[in-house]
C-alpha positions as CSV (number, residue, x, y, z in Angstrom):
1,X,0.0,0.0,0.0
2,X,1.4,3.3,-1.0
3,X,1.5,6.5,0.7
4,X,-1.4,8.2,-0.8
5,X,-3.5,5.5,0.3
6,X,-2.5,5.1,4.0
7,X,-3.4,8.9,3.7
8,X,-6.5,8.5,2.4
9,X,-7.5,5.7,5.1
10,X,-6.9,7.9,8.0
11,X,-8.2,11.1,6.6
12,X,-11.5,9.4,5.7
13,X,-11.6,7.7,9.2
14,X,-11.5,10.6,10.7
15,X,-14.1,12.2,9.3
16,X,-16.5,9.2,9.4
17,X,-15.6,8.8,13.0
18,X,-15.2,12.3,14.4
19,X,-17.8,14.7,12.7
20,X,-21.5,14.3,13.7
21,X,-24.4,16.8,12.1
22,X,-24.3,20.4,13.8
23,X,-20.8,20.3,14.3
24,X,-18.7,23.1,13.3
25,X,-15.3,21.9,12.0
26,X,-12.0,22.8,11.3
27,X,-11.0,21.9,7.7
28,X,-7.4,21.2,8.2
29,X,-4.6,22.2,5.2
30,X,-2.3,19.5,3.6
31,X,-1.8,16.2,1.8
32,X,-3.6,14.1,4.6
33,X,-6.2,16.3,6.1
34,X,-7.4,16.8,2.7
35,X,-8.8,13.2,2.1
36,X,-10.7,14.4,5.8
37,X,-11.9,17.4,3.7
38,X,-13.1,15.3,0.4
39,X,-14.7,13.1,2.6
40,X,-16.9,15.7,5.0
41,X,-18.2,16.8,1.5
42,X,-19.4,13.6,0.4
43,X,-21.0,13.2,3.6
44,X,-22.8,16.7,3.2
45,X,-23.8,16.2,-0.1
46,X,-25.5,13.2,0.5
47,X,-27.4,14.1,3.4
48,X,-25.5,12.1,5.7
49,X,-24.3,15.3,7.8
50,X,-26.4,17.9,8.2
51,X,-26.3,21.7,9.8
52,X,-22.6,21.3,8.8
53,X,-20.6,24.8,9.1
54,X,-16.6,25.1,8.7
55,X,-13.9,27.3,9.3
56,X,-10.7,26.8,6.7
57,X,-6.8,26.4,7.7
58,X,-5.8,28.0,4.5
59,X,-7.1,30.1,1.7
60,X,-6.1,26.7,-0.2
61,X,-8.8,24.6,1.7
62,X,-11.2,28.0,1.8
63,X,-11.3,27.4,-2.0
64,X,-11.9,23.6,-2.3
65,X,-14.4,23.9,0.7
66,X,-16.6,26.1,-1.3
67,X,-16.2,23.9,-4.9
68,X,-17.4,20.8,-2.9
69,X,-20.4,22.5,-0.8
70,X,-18.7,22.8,2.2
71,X,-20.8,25.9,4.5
72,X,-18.1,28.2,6.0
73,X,-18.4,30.4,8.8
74,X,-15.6,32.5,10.9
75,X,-14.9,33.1,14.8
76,X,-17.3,36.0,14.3
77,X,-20.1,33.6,14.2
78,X,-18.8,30.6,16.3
79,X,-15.8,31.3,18.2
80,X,-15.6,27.7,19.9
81,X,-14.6,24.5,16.9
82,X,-16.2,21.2,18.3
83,X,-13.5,19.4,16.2
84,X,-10.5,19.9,13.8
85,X,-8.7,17.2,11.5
86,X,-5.4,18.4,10.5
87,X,-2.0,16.6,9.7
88,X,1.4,17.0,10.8
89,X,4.4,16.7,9.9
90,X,6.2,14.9,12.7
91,X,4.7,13.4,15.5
92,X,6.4,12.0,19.4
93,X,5.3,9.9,21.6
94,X,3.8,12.2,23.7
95,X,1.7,13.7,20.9
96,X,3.4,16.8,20.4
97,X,3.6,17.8,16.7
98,X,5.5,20.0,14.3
99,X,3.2,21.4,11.6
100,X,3.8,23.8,8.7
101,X,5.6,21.8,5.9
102,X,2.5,23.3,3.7
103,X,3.1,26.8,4.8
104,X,-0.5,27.2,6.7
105,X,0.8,27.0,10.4
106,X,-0.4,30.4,11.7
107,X,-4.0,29.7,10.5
108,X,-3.6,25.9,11.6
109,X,-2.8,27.2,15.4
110,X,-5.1,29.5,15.8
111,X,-8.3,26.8,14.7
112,X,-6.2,24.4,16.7
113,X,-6.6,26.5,19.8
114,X,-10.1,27.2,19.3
115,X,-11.2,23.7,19.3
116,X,-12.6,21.6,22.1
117,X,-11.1,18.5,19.9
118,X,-7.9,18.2,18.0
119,X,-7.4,15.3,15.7
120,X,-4.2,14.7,13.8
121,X,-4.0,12.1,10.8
122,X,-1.0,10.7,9.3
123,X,0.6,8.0,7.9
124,X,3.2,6.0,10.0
125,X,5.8,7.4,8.5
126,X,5.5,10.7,10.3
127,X,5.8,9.1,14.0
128,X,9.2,9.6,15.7
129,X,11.0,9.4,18.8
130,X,12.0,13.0,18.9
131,X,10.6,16.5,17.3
132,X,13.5,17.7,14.7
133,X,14.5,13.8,13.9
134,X,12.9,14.0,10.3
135,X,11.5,17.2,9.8
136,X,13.0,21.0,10.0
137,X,10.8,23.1,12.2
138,X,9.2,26.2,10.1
139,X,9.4,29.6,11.7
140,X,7.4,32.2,10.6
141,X,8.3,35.8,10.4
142,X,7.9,39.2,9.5
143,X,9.0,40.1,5.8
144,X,10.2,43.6,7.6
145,X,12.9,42.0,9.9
146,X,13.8,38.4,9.2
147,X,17.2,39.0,9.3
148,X,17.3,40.4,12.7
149,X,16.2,36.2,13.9
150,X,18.7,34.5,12.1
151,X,21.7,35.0,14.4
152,X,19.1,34.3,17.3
153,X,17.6,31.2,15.8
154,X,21.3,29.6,15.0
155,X,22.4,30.7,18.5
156,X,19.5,27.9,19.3
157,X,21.3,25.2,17.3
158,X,19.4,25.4,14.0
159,X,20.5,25.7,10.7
160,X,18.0,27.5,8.5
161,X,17.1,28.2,4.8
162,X,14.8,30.8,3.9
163,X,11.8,29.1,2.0
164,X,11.2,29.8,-1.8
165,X,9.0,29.3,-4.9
166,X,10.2,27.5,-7.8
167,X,11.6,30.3,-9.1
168,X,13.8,31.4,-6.1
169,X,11.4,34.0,-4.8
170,X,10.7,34.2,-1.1
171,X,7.4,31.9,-0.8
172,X,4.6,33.7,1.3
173,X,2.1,32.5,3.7
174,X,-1.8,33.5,3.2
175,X,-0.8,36.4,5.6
176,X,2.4,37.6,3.1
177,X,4.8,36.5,5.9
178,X,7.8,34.4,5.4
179,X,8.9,31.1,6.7
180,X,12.7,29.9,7.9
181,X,12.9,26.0,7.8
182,X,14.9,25.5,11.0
183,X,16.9,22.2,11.2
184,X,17.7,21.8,15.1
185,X,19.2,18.7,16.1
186,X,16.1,16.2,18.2
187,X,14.2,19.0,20.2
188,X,14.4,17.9,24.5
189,X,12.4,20.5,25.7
190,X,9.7,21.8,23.1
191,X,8.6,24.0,25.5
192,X,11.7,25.6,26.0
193,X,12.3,26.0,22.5
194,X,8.8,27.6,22.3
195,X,9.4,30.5,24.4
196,X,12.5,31.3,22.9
197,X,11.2,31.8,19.5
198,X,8.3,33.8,20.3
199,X,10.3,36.0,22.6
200,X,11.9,37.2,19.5
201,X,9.9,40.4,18.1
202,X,10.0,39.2,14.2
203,X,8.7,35.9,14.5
204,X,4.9,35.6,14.2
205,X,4.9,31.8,15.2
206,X,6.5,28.5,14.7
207,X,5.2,24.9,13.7
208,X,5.6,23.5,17.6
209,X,2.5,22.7,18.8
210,X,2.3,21.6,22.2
211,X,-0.5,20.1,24.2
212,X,-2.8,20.7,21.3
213,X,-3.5,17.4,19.9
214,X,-6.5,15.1,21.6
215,X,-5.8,12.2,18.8
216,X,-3.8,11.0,16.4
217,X,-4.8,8.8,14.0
218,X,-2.1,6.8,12.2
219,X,-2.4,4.9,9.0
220,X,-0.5,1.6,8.8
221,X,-0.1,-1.1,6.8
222,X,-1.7,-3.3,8.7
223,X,-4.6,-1.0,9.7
224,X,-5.9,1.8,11.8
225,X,-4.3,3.0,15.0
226,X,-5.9,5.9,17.2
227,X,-3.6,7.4,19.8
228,X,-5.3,9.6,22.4
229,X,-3.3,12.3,24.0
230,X,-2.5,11.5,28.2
231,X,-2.6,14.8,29.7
């Protein structure tokens, strides 16, 4: 079984297991949580959920959400999420995540925090035993004074490259910020690491989230797993 379809397994599981009509839901950015996203649509379309309403991670999902009939509302109009699905990009044993390979993070967060239930889908391959084992740690920041981090975020132990489009340009997120990939060595205090980067006046936020994630559902070869967070 490839990695699409281990992707597609947990994303639709999630959505057949997690959402119930009159929810509003988080529509979560990225390779994985879009299967979760596909599938909620079906389920609208054919009556199967009903009273639906959504808030989007992304201008990305925004767009697909509407194509596929998904209602969308904003923290004007409900200020509390009953339940996100999202991905990640790495994933420890005690749930704690990094997220913002697809450049959404900021947006991603701020649902995240909103919602009474958090629930992450991968495939297995994005388990590990540390934060920073497989995946570089995206920081965004301020177009204005990105420079002024760099010294700062190396003093941390990270080597960093400043992310770009195909054609070298700086990429931007929805909100015209930029993002520094940060490559630490295995992260041993996430929290630490946390308040360090957001001390630092440029940075708008980072792809650590902490304490955020109720479940994770993982897609392996051999099936299904659900881990719930112990906290």
């Amino acid at each position: 079984m490839d990695r699409t379809q281990l992707k597609r397994q947990a994303g639709e599981y999630a959505a057949n297991h997690f959402v119930t009509s009159g929810m509003v839901v988080g529509l979560g950015h990225g390779s994985t949580a879009i299967w979760a996203v596909r599938r909620i649509a079906e389920l609208i379309n054919s009556r199967a959920l009903t009273d639906i309403t959504a808030i989007p991670c992304s201008h990305e999902i925004e767009v697909d959400a509407r194509e596929w009939g998904i209602p969308l509302t904003d923290f004007a109009h409900h200020p509390v999420v009953d339940v996100t699905i999202d991905g990640a990009d790495e994933v420890d044993p005690n749930l704690q995540l990094i997220k913002g390979g697809g450049g959404a993070l900021l947006q991603e967060k701020i649902v995240a925090q909103a919602s009474k239930r958090e629930v992450i889908v991968i495939d297995e391959s994005k388990l590990s035993p540390a934060l920073g084992t497989k995946f570089a740690l995206p920081v965004e920041v301020v177009p204005f004074g990105w420079r002024s981090v760099v010294a700062h975020i190396e003093a941390l132990g990270a080597n960093w490259t400043l992310r770009t489009n195909t054609d070298g340009t700086p990429y931007e997120t929805d909100q015209k910020n930029y993002i520094l990939d940060c490559k630490f060595p295995p992260i041993e205090d996430p929290r630490k690491l946390d308040y360090a980067l957001l001390g630092l006046a440029a940075v708008v936020e980072h792809g650590l989230f902490i304490d955020i994630a109720t479940d994770v559902i993982v897609a392996r070869e051999g099936g299904i797993e659900h881990l719930t967070a112990k906290r």
